[in-house]
C-alpha positions in Angstrom: -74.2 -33.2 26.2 -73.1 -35.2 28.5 -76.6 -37.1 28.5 -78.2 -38.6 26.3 -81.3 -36.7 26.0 -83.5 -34.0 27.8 -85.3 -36.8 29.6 -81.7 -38.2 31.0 -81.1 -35.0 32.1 -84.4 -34.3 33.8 -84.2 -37.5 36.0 -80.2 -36.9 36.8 -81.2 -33.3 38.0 -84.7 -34.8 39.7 -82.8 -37.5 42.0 -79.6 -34.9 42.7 -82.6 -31.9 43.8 -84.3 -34.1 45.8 -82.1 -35.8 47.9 -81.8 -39.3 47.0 -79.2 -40.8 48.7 -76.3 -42.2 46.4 -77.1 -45.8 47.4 -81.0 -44.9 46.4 -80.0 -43.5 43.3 -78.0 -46.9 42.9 -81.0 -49.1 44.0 -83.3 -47.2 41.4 -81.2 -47.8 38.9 -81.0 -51.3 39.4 -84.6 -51.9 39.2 -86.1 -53.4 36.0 -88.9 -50.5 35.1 -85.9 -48.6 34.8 -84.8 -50.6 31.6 -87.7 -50.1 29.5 -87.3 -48.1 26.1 -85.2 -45.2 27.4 -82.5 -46.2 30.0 -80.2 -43.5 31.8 -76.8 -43.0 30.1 -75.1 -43.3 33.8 -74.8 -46.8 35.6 -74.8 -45.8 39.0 -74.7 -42.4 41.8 -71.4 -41.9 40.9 -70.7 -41.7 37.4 -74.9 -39.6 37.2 -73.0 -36.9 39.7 -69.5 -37.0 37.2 -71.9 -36.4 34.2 -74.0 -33.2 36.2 -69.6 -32.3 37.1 -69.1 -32.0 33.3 -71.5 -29.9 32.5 -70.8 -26.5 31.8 -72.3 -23.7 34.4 -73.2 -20.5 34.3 -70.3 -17.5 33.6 -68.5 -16.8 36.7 -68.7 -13.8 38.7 -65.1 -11.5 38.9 -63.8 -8.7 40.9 -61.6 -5.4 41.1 -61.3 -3.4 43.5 -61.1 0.2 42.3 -59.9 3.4 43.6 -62.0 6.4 42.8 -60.3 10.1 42.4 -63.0 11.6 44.6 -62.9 9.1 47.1 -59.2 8.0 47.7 -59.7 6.4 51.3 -62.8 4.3 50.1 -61.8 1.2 48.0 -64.8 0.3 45.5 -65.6 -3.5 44.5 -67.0 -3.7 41.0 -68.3 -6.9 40.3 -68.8 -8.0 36.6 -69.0 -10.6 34.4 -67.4 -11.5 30.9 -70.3 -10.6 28.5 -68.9 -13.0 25.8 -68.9 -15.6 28.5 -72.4 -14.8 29.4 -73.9 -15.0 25.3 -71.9 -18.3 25.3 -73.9 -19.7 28.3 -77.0 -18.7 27.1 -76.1 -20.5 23.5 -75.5 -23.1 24.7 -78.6 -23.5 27.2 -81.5 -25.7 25.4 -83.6 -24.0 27.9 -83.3 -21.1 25.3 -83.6 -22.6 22.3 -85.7 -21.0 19.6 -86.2 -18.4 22.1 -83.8 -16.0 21.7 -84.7 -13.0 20.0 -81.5 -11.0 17.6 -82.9 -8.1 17.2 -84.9 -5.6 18.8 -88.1 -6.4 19.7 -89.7 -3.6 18.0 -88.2 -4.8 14.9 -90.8 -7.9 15.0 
C-alpha cells in the first residue's frame, strides 16, 4: 500500500531517485510499452509523487534537553526514538518480511 505491487513501487521510487523530470515521468507514462500486462497504479508525476507522500516513513527522531546534577551549567540533548514506533516500521517494511528473527539467535 499505496501501490499496487512491489514492481509499481520499484519504478515510482526508480524515476523519483533518478531525476526524471515530472513532465518525463508524464511522457513515459504516456507511451504504449508502458501499457502492457502490468501498468503503474498512478496516471501521471503528480498523483506517482502523492502515492510515494502517503507512504509511511521511518519513526521520527525526538529530543529533551536534560539537566544533569553533576553538571548544572551544561544542558545535555538526548536524542531518542519511540521503540514501539520503531518495531511498527520495521513490521510493516516488506523489505523485512520473513526476515525477522523473534527470538534469540542462539535459540535457532
Amino acid at each position: 500500500w499505496p501501490y499496487e505491487s512491489k514492481e509499481d513501487w520499484e519504478l515510482c521510487y526508480w524515476l523519483s531517485m533518478e531525476g526524471v523530470s515530472q513532465g518525463g515521468i508524464n511522457r513515459f507514462r504516456k507511451l504504449k510499452w508502458v501499457y502492457h500486462l502490468h501498468p503503474p497504479s498512478w496516471k501521471d508525476a503528480a498523483s506517482m509523487y502523492d502515492q510515494a507522500k502517503m507512504m509511511p516513513g521511518p519513526p521520527s527522531w525526538r529530543s529533551n534537553t536534560i539537566i544533569l546534577k553533576e553538571a548544572p551549567n551544561e544542558p545535555q540533548t538526548l536524542y531518542w526514538c519511540d521503540p514501539v514506533e520503531c518495531v511498527h516500521f520495521l513490521f510493516q517494511n516488506p523489505d523485512f518480511d520473513g526476515g525477522i528473527a523473534y527470538a534469540p539467535s542462539w535459540v535457532y
